[in-house]
C-alpha positions in Angstrom: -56.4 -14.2 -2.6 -53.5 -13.7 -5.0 -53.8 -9.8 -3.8 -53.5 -11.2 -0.3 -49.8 -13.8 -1.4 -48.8 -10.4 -3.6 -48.7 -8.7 -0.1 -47.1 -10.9 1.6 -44.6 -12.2 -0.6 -43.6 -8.2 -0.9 -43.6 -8.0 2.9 -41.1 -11.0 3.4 -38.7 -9.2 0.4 -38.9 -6.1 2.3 -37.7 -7.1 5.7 -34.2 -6.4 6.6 -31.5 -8.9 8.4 -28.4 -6.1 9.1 -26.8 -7.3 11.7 -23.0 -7.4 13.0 -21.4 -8.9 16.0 -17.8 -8.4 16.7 -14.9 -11.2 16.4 -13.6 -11.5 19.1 -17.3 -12.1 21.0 -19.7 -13.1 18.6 -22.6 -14.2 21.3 -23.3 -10.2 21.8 -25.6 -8.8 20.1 -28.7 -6.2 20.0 -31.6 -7.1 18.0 -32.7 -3.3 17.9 -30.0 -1.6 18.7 -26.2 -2.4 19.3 -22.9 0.0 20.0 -20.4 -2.0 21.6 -16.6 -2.5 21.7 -15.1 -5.6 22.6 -11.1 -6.9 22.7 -9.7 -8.1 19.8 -6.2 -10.2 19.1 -3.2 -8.6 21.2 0.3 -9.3 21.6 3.0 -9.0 24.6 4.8 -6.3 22.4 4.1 -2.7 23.7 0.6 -0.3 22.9 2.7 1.4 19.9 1.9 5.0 19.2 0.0 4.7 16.6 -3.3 3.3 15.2 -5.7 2.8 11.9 -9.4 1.7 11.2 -10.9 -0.5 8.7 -14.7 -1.3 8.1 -17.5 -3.2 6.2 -21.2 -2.1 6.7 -24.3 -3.8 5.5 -27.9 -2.3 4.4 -30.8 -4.6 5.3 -28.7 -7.6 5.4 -28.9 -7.4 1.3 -25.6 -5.6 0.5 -22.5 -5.6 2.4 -19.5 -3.9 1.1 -16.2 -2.9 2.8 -12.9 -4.3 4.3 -12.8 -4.6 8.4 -9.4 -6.9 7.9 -6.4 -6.3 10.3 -4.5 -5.5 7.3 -6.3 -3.0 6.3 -6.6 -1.5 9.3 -2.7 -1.7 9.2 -2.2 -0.2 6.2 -4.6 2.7 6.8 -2.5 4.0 10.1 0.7 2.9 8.4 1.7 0.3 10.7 4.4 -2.2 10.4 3.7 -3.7 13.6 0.4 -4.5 15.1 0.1 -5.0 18.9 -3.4 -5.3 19.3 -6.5 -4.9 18.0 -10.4 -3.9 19.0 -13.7 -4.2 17.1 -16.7 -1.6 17.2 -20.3 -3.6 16.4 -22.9 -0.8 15.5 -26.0 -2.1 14.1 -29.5 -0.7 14.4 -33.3 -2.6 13.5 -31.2 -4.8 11.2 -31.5 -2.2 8.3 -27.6 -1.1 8.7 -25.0 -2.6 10.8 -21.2 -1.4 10.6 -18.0 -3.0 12.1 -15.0 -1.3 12.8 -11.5 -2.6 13.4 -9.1 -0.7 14.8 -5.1 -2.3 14.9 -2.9 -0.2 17.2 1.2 -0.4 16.7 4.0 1.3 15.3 
C-alpha cells in the first residue's frame, strides 16, 4: 500500500501545468498544443519602422523565468515610441509554454 501512495504521490509531482495564453485574449488556448498570435495594445500614431521582442517561458508550469513586458520589448528594438503591440502564445503538453511580445514604433 505505501508502495502504491509512493507512486502516486511521485506521479502527481511529476505532472506538468506549462501553459500560456496571450494578453490581449486570454480565453484561447490549446491544451496540447498552441501557436497563435493575437492583437495587442495599439495606438492612432503611425506602424513606425521599427520593432523589438521580449519573452518569459515556463517548464512544466514549475519554473518561469523571463520578461515579455512592453518595455522591454521597447528597449530591445530601441524604441522611443511604441504604436502597437502583438503577443505570440506557444505552449505544447503543458511541459513548456513561451510568450512573445513584440512592440512596433520608432
Amino acid at each position: 500500500m505505501l508502495k502504491l501512495a509512493s507512486l502516486c504521490v511521485l506521479a502527481l509531482l511529476s505532472t506538468g501545468c506549462a501553459a500560456v495564453t496571450s494578453p490581449a485574449n486570454q480565453a484561447m488556448s490549446g491544451i496540447i498544443y498552441s501557436d497563435m498570435v493575437s492583437p495587442g495594445h495599439a495606438s492612432g500614431a503611425d506602424l513606425g519602422t521599427k520593432s523589438g521582442t521580449s519573452f518569459a517561458e515556463s517548464y512544466l508550469g514549475w519554473v518561469a523565468r523571463g520578461d515579455a513586458g512592453i518595455h522591454a520589448a521597447a528597449t530591445g528594438g530601441g524604441l522611443s515610441t511604441v504604436s502597437h503591440v502583438d503577443y505570440k502564445a506557444f505552449s505544447v503538453l503543458g511541459f513548456y509554454a513561451k510568450l512573445e511580445t513584440y512592440a512596433y514604433g520608432n
